[in-house]
C-alpha positions in Angstrom: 38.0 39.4 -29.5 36.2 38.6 -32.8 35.6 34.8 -33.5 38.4 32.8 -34.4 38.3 30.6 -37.8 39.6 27.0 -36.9 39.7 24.9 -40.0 40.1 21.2 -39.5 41.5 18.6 -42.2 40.1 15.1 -42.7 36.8 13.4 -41.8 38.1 10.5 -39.8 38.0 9.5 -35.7 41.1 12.2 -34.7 39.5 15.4 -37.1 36.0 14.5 -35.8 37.0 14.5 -32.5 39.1 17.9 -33.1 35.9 19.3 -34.4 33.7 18.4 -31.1 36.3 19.4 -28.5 37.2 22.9 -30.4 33.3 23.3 -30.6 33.3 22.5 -27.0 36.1 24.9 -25.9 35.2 28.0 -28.0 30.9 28.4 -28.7 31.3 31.3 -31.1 34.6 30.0 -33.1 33.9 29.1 -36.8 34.7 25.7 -37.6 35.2 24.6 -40.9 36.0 20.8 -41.6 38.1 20.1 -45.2 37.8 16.5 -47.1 36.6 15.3 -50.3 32.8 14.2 -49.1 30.8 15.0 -46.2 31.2 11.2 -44.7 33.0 9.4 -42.0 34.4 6.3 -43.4 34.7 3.5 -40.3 37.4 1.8 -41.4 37.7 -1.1 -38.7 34.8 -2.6 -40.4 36.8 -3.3 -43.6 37.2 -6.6 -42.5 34.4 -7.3 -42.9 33.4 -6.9 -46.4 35.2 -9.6 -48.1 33.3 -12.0 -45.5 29.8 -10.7 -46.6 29.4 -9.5 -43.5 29.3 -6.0 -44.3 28.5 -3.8 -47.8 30.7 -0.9 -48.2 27.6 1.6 -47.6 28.0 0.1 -44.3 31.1 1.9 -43.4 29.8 5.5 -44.9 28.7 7.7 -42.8 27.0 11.0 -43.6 28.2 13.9 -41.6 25.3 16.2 -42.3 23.4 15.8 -38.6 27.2 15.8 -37.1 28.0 19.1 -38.5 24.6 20.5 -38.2 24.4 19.5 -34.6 27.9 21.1 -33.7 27.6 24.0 -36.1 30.4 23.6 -38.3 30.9 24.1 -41.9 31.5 22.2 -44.6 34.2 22.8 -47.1 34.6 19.7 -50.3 37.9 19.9 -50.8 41.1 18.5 -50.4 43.9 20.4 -49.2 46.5 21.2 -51.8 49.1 23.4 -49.4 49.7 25.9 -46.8 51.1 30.0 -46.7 54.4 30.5 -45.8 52.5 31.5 -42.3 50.4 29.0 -42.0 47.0 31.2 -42.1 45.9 30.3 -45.3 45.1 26.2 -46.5 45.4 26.0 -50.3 42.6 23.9 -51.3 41.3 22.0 -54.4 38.3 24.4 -54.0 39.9 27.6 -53.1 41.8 28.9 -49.9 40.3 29.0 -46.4 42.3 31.8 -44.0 42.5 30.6 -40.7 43.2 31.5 -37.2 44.2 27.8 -36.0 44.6 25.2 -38.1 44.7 21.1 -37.7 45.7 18.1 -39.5 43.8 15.2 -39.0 43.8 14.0 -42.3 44.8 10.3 -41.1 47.4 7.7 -42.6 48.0 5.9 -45.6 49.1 2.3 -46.9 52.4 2.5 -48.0 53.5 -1.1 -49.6 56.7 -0.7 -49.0 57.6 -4.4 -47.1 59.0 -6.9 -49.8 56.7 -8.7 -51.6 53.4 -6.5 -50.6 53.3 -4.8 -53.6 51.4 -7.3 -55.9 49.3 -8.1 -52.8 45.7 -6.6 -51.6 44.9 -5.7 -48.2 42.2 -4.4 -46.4 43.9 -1.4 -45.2 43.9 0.2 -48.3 40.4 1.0 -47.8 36.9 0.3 -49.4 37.8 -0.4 -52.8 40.4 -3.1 -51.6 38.3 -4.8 -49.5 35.4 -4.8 -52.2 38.1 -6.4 -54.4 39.4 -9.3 -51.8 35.3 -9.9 -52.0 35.6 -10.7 -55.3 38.2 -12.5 -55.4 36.8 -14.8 -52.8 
């Protein structure tokens, strides 16, 4: 059987982990991970910025030894679509065939409670929390 192309969505705790246990279960597969930057963002520590406590550098992480170490490939990117199939992610930076796909591109704040909308929270990531800093 030739190796299998796995491509992997997001950079978070679930797509890392995704990454590490497909690495584990198949040595010869080709991994490819797909998000915008090569970084792990650690996103429980968001409270922490508008306390001082932590600079938003903090929370990046670069993936480069993490990749490197399980052999897995890079692709900048964010995914756009899928085939019809599902073989082929559409991506901002051209289209990856693959032999097993996964989604692991996490969640997102939606303000949709009454009376959120005008409001910041830390769960909106980084940028949020730099701006809750600020306001402080």
């Amino acid at each position: 059987m030739e190796n299998r192309h796995i491509v992997i969505v997001g950079a978070g705790f679930a797509a890392l982990t995704a990454a590490r246990v497909a690495r584990k279960r198949d040595g010869g597969a080709k991994i490819t991970l797909v998000a915008p930057k090569a970084e792990f963002i650690y996103l429980p520590s968001l409270i922490w910025i508008p306390a001082g406590i932590r600079q938003p550098d903090d929370l990046r992480i670069p993936l480069d030894s993490f990749l490197r170490r399980h052999r897995i490939d890079f692709h900048p990117a964010e995914a756009t679509g899928l085939s019809g199939d599902g073989r082929t992610l559409h991506t901002s930076n051209g289209d990856l065939a693959n032999d097993g796909l996964i989604i692991a591109s996490g969640g997102r704040f939606l303000k949709k409670l009454p009376g959120i909308e005008h409001a910041i929270t830390p769960c909106e990531g980084i940028a949020a929390a730099v701006k809750i800093r600020d306001r402080l």
